[in-house]
C-alpha positions as CSV (number, residue, x, y, z in Angstrom):
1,X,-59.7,102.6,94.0
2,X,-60.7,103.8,97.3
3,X,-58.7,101.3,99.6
4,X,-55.7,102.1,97.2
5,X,-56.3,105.4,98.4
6,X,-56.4,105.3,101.7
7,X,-53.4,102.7,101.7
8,X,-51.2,105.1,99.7
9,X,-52.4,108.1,101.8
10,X,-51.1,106.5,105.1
11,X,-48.0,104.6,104.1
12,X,-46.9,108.4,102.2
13,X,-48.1,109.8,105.8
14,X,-46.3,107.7,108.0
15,X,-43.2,108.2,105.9
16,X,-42.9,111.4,106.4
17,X,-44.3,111.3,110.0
18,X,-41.5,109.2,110.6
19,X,-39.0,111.0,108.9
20,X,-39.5,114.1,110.5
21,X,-40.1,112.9,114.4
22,X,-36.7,111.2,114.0
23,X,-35.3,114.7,113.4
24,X,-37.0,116.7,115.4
25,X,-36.3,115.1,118.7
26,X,-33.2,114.2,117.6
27,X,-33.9,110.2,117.8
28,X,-30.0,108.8,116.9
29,X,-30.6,106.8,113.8
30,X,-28.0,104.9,112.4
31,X,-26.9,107.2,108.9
32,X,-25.7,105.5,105.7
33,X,-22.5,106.7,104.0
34,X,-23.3,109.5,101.9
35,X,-21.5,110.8,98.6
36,X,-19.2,114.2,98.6
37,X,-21.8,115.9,97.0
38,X,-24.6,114.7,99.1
39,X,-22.9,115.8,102.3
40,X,-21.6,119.2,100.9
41,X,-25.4,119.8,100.2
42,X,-26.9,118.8,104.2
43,X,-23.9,120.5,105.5
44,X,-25.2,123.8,103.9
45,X,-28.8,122.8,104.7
46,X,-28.0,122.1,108.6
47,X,-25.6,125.5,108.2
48,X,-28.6,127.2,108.4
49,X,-30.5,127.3,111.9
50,X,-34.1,127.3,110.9
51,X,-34.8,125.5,107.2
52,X,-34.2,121.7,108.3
53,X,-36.9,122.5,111.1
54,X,-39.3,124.4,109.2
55,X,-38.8,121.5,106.7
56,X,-39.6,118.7,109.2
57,X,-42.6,120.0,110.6
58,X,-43.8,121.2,107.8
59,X,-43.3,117.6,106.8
60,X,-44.8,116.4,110.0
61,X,-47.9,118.3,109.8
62,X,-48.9,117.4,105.9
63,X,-48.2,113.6,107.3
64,X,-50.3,114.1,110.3
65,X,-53.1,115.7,107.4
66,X,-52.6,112.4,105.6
67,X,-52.8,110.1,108.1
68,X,-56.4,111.3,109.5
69,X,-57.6,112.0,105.5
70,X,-57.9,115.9,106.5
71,X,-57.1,118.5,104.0
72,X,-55.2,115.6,102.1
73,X,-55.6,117.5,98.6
74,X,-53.6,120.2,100.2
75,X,-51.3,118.1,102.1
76,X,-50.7,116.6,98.9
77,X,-49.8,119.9,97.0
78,X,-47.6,120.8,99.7
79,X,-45.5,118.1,99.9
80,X,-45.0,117.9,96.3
81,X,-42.0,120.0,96.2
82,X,-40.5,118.4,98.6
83,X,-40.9,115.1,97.3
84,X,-39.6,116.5,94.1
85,X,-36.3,117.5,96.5
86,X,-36.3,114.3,97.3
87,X,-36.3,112.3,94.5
88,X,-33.1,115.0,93.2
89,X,-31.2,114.9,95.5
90,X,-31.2,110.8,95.3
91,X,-30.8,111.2,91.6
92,X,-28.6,113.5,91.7
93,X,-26.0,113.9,94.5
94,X,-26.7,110.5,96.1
95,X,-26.3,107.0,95.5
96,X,-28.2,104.9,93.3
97,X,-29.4,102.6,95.8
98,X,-31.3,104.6,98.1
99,X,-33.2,106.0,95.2
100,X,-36.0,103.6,95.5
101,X,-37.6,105.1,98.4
102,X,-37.9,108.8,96.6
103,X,-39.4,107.0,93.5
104,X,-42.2,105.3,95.6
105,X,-42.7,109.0,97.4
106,X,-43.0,110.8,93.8
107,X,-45.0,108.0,92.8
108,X,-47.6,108.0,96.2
109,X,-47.9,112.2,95.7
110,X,-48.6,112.0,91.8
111,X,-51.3,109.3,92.5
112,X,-52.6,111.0,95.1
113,X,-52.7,114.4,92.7
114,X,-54.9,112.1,90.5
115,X,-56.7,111.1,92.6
116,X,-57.6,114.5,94.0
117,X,-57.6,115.8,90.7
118,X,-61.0,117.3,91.3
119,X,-60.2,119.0,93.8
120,X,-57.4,121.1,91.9
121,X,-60.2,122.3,89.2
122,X,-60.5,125.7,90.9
123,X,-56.8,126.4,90.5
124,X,-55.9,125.1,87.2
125,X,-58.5,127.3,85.3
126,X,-57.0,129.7,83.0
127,X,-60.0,132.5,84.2
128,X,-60.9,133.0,87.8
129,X,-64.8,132.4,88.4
130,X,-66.5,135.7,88.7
């Protein structure tokens, strides 16, 4: 279970390291087509002048926390929303073939909740400890 961990923990890292250097320096990727809806959606996003950055190194630093297995619990909480993002917005508004990749990501974050599930006992108790 441990080297399942640790394997999960860096390949859900280095996704999202990757995801967000490559728009943060502005690497020029090659972009697949993308539906109406989908493109209607990152218009209004990139509209905006600070949520696609605050986004990406938000990203970058919970993949950075993976990667090195610091504060991974957290990491992990973070990023959940955003995976959950994710995985919408391919189910949704994209097309069905690029909606592998945002399965494995939910699947990698709800492992690694389980795996960390320990660590989420304080914060799931219905009465605070005294």
């Amino acid at each position: 279970m441990k080297i399942a961990i640790i394997i999960v923990r860096s390949l859900l890292g280095l996704m999202f390291v990757f995801a967000a250097v490559v728009v943060l320096f502005k690497i020029p990727m090659e972009q697949p087509p993308m539906t109406p809806g989908a493109t209607a959606f990152m218009t209004g996003l990139m509209s905006g002048n600070y949520f696609m950055t605050l986004l990406k190194v938000i990203e970058l630093i919970c993949g950075i926390l993976l990667i090195v297995n610091f504060w991974a619990p957290l990491a992990t909480v973070v990023l959940f929303p955003i995976t959950v993002n994710i995985l919408f917005f391919h189910a949704f508004l994209d097309e069905p073939k690029n909606l592998p990749s945002a399965l494995f990501l939910i699947a990698a974050n709800l492992f690694l909740a389980y795996a960390y599930r320990k660590n989420y006992a304080g914060l799931l108790m219905a009465k605070p400890i005294q």
